[in-house]
Structure formats: C-alpha cells, structure tokens
PQR file with spaces between the fields and no chain letter, atoms N, CA, C, O and H, PARSE charges and radii, in Angstrom:
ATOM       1  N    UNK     1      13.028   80.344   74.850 -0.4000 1.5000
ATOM       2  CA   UNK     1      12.189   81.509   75.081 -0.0000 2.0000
ATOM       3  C    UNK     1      11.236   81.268   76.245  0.5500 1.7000
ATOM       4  O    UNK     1      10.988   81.918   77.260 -0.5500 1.4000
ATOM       5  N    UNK     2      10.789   80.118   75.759 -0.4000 1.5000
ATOM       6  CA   UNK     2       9.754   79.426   77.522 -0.0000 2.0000
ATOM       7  C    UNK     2      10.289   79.722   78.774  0.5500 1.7000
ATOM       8  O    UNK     2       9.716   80.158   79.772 -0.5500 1.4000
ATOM       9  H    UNK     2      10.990   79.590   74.934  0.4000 1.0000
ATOM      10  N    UNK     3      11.545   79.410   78.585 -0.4000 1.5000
ATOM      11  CA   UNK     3      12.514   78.930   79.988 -0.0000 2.0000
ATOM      12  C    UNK     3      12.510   80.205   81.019  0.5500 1.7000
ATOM      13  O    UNK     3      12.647   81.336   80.553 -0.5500 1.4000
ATOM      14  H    UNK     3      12.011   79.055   77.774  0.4000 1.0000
ATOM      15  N    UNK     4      12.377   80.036   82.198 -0.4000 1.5000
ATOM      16  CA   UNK     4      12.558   80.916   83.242 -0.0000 2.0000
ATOM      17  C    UNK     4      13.829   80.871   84.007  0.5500 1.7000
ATOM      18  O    UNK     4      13.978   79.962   84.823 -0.5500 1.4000
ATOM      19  H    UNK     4      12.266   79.118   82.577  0.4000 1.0000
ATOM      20  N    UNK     5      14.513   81.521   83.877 -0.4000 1.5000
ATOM      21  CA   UNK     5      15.918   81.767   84.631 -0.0000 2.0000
ATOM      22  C    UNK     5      15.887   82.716   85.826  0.5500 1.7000
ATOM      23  O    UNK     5      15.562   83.895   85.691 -0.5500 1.4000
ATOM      24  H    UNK     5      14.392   82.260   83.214  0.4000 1.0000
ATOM      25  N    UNK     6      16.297   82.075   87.222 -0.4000 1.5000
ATOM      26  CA   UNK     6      16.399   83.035   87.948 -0.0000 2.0000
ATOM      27  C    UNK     6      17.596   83.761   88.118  0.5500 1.7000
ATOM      28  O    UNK     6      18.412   83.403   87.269 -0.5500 1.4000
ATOM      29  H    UNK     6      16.561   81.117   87.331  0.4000 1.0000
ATOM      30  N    UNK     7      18.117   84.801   89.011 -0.4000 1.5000
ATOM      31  CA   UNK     7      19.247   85.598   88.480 -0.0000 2.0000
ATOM      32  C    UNK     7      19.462   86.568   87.901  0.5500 1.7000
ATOM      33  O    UNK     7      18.630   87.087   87.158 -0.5500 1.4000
ATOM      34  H    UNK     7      17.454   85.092   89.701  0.4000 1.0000
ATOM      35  N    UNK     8      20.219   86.870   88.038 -0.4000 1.5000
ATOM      36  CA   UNK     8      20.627   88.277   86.949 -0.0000 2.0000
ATOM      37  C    UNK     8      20.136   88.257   85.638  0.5500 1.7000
ATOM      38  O    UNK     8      19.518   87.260   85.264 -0.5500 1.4000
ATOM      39  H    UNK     8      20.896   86.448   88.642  0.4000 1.0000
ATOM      40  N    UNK     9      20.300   89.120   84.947 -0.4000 1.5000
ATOM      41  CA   UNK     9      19.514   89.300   83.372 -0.0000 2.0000
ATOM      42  C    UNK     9      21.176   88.999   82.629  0.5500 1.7000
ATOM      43  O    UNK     9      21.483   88.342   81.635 -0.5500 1.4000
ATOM      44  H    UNK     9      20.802   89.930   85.251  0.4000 1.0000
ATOM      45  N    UNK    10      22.016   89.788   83.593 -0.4000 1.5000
ATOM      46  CA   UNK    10      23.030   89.800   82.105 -0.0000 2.0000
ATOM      47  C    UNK    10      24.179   88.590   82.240  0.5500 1.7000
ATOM      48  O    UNK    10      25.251   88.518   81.640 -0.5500 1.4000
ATOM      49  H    UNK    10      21.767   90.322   84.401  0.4000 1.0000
ATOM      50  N    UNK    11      23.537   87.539   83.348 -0.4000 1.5000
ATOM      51  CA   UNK    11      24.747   86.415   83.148 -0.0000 2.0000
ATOM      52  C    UNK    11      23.515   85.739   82.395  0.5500 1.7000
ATOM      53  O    UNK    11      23.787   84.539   82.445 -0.5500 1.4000
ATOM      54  H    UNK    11      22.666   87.597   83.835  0.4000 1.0000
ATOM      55  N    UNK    12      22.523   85.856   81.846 -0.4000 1.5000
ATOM      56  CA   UNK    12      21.943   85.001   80.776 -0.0000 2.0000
ATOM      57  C    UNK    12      22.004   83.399   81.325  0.5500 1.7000
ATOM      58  O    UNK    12      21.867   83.085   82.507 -0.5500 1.4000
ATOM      59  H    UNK    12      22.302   86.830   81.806  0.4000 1.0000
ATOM      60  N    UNK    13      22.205   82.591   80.369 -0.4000 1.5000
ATOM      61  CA   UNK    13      21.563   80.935   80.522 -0.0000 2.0000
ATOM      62  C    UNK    13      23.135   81.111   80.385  0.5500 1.7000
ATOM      63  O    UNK    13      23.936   82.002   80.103 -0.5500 1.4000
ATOM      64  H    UNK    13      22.316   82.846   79.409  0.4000 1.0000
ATOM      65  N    UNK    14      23.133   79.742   80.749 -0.4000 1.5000
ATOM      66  CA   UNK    14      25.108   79.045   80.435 -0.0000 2.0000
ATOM      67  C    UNK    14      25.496   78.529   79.364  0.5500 1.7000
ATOM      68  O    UNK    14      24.746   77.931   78.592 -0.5500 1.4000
ATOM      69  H    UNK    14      22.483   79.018   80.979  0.4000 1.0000
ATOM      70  N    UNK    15      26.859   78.721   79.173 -0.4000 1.5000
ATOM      71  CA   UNK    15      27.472   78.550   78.115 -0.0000 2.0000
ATOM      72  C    UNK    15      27.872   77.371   77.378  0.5500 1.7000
ATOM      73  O    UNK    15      28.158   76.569   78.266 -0.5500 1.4000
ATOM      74  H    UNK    15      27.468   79.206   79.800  0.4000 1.0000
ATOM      75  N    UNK    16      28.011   76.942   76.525 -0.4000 1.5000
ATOM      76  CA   UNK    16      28.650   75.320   76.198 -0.0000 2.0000
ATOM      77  C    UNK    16      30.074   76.091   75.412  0.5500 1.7000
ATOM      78  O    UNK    16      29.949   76.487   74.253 -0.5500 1.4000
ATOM      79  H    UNK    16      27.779   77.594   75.803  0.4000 1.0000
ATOM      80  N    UNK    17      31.234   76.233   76.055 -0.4000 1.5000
ATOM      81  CA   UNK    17      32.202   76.867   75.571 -0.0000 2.0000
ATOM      82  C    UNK    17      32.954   76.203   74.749  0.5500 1.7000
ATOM      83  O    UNK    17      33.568   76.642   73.777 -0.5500 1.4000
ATOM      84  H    UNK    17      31.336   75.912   76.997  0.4000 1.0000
ATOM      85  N    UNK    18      32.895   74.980   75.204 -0.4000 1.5000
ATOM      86  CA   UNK    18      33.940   73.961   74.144 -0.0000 2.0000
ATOM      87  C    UNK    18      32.908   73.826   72.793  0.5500 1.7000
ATOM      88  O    UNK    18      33.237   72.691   72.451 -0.5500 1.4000
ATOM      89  H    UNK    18      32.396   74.623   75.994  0.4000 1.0000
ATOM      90  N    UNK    19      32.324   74.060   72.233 -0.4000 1.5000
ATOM      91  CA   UNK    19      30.724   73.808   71.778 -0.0000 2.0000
ATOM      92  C    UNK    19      31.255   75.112   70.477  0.5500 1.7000
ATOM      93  O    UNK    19      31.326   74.882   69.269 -0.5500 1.4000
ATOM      94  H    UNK    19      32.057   74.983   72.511  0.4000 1.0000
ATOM      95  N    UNK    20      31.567   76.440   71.149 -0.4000 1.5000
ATOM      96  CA   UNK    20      31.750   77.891   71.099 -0.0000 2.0000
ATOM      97  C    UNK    20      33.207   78.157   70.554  0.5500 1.7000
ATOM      98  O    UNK    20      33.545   79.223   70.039 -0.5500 1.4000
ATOM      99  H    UNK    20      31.509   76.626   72.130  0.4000 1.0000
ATOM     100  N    UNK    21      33.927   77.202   70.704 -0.4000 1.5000
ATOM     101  CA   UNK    21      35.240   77.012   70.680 -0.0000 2.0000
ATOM     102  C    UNK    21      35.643   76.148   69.481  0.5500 1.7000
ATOM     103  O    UNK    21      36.780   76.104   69.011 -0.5500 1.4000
ATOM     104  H    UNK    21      33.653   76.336   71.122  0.4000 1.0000
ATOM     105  N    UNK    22      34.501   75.417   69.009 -0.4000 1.5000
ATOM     106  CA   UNK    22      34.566   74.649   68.109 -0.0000 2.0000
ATOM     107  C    UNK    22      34.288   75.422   67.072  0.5500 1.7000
ATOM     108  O    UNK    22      35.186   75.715   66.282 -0.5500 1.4000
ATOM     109  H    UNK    22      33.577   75.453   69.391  0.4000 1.0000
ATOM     110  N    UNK    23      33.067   75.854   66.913 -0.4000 1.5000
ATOM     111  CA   UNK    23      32.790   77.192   66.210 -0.0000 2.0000
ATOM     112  C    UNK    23      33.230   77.906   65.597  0.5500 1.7000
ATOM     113  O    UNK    23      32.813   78.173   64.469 -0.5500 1.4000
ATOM     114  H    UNK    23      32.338   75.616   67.554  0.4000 1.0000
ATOM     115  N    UNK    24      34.215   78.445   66.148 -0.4000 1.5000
ATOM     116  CA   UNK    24      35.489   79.811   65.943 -0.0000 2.0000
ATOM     117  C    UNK    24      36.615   79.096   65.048  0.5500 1.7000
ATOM     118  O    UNK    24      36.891   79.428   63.895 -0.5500 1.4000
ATOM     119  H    UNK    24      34.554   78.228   67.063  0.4000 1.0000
ATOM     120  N    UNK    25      37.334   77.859   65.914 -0.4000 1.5000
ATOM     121  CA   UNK    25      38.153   77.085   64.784 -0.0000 2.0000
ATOM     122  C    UNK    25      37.510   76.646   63.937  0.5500 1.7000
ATOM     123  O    UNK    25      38.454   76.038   63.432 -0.5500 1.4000
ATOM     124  H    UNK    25      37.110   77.589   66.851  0.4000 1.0000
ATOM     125  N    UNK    26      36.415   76.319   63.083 -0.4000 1.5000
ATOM     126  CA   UNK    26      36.167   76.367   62.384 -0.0000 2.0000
ATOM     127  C    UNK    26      35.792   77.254   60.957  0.5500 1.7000
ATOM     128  O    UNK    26      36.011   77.078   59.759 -0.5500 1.4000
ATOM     129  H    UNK    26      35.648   76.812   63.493  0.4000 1.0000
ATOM     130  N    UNK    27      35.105   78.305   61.773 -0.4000 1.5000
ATOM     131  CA   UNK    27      34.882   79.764   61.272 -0.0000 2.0000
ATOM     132  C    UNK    27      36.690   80.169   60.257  0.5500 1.7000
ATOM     133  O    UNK    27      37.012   80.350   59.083 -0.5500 1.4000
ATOM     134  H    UNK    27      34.928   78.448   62.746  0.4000 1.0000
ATOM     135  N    UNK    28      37.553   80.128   61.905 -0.4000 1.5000
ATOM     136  CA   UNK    28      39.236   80.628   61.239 -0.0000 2.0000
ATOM     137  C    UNK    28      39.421   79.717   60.456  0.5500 1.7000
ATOM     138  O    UNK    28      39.533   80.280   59.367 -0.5500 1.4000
ATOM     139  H    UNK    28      37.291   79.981   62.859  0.4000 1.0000
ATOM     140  N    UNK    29      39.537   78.550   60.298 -0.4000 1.5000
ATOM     141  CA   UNK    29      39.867   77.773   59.058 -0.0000 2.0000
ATOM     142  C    UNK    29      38.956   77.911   57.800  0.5500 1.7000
ATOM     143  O    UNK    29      39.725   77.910   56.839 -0.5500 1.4000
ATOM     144  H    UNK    29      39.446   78.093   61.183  0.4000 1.0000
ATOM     145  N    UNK    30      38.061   77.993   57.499 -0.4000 1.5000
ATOM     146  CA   UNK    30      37.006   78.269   56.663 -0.0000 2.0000
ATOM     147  C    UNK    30      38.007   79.572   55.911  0.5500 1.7000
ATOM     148  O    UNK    30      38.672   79.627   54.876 -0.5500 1.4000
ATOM     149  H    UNK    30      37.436   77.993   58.280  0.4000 1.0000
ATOM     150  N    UNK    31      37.721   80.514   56.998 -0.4000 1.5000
ATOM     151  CA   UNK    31      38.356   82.056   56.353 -0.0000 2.0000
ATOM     152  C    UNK    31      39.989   81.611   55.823  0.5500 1.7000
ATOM     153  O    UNK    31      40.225   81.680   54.617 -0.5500 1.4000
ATOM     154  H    UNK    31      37.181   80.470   57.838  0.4000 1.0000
ATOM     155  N    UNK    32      40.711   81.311   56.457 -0.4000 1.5000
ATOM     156  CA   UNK    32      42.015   80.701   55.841 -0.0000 2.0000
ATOM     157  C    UNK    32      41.678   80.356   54.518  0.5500 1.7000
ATOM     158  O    UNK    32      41.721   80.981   53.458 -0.5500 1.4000
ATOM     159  H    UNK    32      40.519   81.255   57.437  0.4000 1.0000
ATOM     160  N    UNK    33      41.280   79.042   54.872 -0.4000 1.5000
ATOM     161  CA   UNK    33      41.464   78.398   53.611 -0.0000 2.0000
ATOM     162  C    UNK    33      40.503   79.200   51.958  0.5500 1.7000
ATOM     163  O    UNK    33      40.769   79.241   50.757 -0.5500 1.4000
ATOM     164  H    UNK    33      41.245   78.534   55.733  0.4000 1.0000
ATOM     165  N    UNK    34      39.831   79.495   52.468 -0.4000 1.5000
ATOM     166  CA   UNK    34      38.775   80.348   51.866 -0.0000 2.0000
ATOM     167  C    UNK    34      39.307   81.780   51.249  0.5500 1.7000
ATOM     168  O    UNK    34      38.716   82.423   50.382 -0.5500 1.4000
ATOM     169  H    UNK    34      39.615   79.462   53.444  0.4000 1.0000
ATOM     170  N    UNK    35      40.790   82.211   52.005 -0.4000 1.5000
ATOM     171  CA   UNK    35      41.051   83.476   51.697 -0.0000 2.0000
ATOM     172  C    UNK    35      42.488   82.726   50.587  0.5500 1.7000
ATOM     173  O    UNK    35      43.006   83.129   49.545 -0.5500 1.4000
ATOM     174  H    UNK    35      41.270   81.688   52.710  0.4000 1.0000
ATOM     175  N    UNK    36      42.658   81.841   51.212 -0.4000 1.5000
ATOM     176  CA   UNK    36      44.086   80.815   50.236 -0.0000 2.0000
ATOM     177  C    UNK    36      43.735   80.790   48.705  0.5500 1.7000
ATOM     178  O    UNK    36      44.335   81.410   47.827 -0.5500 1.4000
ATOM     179  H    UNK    36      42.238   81.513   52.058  0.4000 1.0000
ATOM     180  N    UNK    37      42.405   79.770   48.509 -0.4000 1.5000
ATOM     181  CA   UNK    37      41.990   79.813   47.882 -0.0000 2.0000
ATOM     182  C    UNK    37      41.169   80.724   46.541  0.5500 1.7000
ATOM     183  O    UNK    37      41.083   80.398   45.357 -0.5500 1.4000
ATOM     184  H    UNK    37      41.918   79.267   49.222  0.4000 1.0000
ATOM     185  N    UNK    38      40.676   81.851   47.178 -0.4000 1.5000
ATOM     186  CA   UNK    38      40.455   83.082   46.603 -0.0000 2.0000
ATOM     187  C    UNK    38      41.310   83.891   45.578  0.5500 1.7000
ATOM     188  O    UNK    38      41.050   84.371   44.475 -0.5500 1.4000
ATOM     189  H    UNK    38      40.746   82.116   48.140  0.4000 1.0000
ATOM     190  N    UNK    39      42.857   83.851   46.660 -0.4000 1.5000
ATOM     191  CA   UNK    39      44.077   84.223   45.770 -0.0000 2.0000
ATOM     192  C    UNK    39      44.300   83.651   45.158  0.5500 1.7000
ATOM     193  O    UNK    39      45.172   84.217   44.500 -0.5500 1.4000
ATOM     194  H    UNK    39      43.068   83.462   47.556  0.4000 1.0000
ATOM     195  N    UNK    40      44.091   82.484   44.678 -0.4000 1.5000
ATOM     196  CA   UNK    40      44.558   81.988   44.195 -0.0000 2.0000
ATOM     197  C    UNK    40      43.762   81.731   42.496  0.5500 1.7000
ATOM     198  O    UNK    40      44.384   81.279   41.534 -0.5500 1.4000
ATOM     199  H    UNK    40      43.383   82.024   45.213  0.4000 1.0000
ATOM     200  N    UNK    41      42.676   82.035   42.474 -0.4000 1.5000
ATOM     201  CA   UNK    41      41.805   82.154   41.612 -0.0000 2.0000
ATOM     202  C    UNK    41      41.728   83.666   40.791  0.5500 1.7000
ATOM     203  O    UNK    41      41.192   83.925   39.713 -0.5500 1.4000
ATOM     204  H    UNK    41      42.171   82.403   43.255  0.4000 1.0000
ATOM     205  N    UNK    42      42.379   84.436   41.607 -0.4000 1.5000
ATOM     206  CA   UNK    42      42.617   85.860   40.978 -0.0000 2.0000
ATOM     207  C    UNK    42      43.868   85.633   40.412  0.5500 1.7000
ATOM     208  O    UNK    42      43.950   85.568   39.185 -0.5500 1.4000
ATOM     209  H    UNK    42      42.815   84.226   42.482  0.4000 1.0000
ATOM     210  N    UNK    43      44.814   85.507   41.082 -0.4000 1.5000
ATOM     211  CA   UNK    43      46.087   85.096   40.599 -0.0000 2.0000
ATOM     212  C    UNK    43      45.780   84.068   39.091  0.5500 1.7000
ATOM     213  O    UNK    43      46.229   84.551   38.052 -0.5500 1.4000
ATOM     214  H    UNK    43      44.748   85.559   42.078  0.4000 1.0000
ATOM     215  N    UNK    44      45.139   82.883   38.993 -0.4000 1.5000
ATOM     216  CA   UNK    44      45.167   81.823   37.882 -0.0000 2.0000
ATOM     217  C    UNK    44      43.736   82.724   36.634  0.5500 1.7000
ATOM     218  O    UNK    44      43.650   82.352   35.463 -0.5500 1.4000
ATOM     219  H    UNK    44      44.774   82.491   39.838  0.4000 1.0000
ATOM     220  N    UNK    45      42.759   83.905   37.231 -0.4000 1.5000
ATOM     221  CA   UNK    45      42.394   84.315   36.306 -0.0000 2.0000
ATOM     222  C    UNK    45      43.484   85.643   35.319  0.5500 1.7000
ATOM     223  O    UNK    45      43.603   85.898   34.121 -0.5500 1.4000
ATOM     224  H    UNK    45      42.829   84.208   38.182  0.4000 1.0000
ATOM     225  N    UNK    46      43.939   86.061   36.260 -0.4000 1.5000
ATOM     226  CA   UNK    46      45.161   87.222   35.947 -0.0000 2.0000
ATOM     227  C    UNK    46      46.446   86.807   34.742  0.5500 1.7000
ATOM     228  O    UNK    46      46.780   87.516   33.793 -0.5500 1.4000
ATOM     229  H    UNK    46      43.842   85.853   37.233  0.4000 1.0000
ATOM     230  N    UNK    47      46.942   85.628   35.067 -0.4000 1.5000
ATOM     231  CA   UNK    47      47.277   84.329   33.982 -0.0000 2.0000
ATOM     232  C    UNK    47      46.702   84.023   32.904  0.5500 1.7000
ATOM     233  O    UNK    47      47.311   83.934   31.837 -0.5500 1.4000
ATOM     234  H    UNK    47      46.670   85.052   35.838  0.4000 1.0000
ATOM     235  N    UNK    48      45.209   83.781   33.063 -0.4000 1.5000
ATOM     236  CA   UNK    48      44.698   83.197   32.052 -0.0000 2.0000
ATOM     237  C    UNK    48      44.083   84.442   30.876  0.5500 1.7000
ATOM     238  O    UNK    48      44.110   84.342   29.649 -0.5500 1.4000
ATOM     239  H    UNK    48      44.714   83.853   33.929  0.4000 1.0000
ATOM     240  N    UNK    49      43.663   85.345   31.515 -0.4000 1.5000
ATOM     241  CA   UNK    49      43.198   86.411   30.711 -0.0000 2.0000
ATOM     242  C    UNK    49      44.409   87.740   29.922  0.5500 1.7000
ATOM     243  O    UNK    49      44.299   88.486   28.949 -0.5500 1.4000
ATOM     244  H    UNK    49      43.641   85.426   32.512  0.4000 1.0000
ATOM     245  N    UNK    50      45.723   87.455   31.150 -0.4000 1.5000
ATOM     246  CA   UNK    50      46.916   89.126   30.656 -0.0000 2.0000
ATOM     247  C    UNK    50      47.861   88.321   30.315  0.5500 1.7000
ATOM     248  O    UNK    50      48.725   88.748   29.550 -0.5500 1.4000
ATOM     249  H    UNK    50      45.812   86.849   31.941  0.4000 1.0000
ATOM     250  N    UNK    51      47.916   87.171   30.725 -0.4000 1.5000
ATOM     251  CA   UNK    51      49.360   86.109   30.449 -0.0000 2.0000
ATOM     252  C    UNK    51      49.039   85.093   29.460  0.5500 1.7000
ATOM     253  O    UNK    51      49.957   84.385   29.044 -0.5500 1.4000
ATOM     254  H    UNK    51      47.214   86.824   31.347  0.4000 1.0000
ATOM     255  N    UNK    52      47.910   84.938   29.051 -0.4000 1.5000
ATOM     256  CA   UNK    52      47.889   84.364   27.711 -0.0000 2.0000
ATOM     257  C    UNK    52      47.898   82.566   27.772  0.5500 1.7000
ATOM     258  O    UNK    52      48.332   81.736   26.973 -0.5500 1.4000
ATOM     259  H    UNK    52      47.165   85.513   29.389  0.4000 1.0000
ATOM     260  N    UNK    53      47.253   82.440   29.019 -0.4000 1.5000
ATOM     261  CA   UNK    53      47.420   80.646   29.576 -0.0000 2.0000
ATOM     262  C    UNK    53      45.906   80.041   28.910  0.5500 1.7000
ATOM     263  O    UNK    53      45.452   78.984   28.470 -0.5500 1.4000
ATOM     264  H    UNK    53      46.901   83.115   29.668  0.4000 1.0000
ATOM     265  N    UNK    54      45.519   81.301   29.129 -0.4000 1.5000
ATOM     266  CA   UNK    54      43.987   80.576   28.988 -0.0000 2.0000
ATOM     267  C    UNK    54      43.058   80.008   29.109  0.5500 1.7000
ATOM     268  O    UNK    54      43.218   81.141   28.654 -0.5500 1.4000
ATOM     269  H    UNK    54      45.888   82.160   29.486  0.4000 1.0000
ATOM     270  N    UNK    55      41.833   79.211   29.289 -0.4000 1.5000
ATOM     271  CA   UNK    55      41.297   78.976   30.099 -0.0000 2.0000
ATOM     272  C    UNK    55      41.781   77.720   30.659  0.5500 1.7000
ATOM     273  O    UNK    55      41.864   77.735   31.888 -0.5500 1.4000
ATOM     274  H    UNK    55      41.703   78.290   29.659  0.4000 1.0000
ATOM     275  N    UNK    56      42.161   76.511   30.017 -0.4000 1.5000
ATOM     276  CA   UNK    56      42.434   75.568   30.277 -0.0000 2.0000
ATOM     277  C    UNK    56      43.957   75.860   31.627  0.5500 1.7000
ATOM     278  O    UNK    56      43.909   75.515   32.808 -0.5500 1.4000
ATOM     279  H    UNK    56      42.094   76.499   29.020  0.4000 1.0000
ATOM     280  N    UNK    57      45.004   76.485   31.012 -0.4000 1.5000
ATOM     281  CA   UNK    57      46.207   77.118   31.354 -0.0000 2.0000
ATOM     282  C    UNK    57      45.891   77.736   32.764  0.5500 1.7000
ATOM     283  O    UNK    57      46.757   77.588   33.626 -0.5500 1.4000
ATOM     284  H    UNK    57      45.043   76.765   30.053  0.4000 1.0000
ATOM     285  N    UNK    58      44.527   78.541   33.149 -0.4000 1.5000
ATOM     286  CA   UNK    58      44.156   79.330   34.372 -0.0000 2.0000
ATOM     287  C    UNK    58      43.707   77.770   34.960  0.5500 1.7000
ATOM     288  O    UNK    58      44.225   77.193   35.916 -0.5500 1.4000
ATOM     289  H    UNK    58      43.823   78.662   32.449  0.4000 1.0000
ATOM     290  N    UNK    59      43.015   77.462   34.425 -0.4000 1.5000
ATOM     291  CA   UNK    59      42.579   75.984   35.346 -0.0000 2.0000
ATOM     292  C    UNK    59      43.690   75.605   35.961  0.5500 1.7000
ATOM     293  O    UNK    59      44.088   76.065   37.031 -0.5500 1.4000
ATOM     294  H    UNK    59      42.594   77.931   33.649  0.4000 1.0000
ATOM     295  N    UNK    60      44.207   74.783   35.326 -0.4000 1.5000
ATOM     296  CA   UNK    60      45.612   74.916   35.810 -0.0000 2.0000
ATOM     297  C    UNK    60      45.999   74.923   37.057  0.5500 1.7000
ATOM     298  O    UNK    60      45.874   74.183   38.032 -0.5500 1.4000
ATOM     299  H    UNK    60      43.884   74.410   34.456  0.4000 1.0000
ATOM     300  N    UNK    61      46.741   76.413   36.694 -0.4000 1.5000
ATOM     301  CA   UNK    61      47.360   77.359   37.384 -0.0000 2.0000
ATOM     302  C    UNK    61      46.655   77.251   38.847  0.5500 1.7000
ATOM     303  O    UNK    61      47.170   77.029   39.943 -0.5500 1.4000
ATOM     304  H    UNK    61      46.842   77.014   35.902  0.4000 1.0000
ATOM     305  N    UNK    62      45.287   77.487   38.483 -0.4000 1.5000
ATOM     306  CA   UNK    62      43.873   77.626   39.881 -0.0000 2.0000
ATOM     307  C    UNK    62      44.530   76.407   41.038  0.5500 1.7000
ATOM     308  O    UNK    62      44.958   76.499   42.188 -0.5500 1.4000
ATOM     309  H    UNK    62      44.869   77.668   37.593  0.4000 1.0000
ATOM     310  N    UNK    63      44.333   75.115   39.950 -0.4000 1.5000
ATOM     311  CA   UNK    63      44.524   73.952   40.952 -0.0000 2.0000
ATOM     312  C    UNK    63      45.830   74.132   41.727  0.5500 1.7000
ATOM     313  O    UNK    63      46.032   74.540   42.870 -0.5500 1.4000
ATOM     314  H    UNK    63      43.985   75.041   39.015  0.4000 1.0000
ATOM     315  N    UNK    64      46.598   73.738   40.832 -0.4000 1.5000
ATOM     316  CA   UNK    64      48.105   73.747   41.284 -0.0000 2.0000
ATOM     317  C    UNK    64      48.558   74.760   42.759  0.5500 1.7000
ATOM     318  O    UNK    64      49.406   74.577   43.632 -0.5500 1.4000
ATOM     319  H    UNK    64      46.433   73.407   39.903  0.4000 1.0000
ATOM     320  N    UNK    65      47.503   75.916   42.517 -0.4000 1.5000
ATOM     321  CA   UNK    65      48.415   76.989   43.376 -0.0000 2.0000
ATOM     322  C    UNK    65      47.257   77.025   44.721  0.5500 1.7000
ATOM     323  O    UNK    65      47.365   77.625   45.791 -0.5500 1.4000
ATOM     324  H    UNK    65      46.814   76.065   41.808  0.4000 1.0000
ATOM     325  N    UNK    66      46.553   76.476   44.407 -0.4000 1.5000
ATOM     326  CA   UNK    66      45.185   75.952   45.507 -0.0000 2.0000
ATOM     327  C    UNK    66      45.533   74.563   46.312  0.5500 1.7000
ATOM     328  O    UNK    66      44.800   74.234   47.245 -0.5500 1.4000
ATOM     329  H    UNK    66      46.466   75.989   43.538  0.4000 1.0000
ATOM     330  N    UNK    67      46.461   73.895   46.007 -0.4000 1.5000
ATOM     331  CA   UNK    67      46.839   73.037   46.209 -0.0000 2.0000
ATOM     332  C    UNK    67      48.135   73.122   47.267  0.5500 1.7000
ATOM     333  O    UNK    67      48.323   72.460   48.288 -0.5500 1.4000
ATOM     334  H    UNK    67      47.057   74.162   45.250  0.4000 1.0000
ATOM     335  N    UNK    68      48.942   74.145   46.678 -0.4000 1.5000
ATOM     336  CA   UNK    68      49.716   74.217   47.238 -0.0000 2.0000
ATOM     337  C    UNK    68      49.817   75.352   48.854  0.5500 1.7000
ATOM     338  O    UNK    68      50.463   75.365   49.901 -0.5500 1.4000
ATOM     339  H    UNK    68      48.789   74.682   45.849  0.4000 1.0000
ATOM     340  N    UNK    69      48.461   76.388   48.019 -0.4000 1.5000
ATOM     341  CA   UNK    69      48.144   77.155   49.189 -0.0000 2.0000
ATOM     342  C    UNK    69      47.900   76.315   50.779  0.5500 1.7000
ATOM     343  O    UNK    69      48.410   76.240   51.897 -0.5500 1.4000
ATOM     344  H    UNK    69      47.936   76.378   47.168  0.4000 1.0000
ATOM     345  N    UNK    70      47.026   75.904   50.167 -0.4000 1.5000
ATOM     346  CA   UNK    70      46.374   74.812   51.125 -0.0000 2.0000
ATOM     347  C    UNK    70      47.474   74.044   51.950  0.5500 1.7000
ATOM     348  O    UNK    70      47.606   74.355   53.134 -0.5500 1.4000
ATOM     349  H    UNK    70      46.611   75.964   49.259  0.4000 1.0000
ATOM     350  N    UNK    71      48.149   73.214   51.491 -0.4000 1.5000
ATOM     351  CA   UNK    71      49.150   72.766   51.567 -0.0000 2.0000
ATOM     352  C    UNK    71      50.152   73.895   52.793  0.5500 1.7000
ATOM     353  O    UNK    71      50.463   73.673   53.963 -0.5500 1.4000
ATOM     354  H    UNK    71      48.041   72.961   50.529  0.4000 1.0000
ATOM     355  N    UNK    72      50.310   74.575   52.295 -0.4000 1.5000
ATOM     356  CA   UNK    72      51.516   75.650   52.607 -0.0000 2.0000
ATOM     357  C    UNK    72      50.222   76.306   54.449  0.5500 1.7000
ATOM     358  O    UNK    72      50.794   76.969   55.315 -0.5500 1.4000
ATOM     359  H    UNK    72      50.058   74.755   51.344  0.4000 1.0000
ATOM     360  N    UNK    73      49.306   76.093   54.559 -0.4000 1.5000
ATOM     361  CA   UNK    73      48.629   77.177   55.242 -0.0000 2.0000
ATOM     362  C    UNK    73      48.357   75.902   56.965  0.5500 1.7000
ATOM     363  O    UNK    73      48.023   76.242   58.100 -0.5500 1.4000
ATOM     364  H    UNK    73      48.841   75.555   53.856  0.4000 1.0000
ATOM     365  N    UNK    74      48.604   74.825   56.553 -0.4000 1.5000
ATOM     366  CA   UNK    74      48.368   73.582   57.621 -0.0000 2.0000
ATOM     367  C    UNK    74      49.174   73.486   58.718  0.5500 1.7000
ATOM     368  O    UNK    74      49.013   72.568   59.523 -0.5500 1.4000
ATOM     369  H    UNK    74      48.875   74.548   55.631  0.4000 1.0000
C-alpha cells in the first residue's frame, strides 16, 4: 500500500506467475479430489441408510470408494 509505482495504473505491480500457477494447480486438485471424495460419501451414505449396510457397512463403502476415486483421478 506504501509503495509508489510509476506507470500506468492498470499494469499494476508485477506478477510472480509461477507463484500464481502454483496456486491454481493446487486450487484444481483440491476441487478434484474434494469433488471425488464428496461422491463418494453420498454414494457410501445412500448404502448405509436405503441399502441396509449401515453405519459400519457405509464406512466402509466411504473408504474403499475414496480410495479408489482417488486412485482412479491421478
């Protein structure tokens, strides 16, 4: 906020792109794995509560298919 930049207003201060770049692949993997995972917890509660697995049975199910999501998404 201190800093005085001379120049234009809208090329702003400079970028650290690889920095920015790191960021984003991270962000997309997060959401991947994060969206893998998700299904996969609806799916092992959907089991455990209409399919009669139960809680232990959804546990389960959770790991196994979280595992394999994961697995399957690399």
């Amino acid at each position: 906020m201190s800093e005085h930049h001379s120049g234009p207003v809208e090329t702003g201060a400079s970028m650290d792109y690889k920095e920015h770049e790191k960021t984003y692949d991270l962000f997309i993997a997060g959401t991947k794995y994060g969206t893998a995972i998700l299904v996969a917890l609806m799916i092992a509660m959907a089991a455990g509560f209409f399919g009669g697995a139960g809680l232990l049975g959804g546990f389960f199910i959770w790991i196994v298919l979280s595992v394999a999501g994961v697995f399957m998404m690399r």
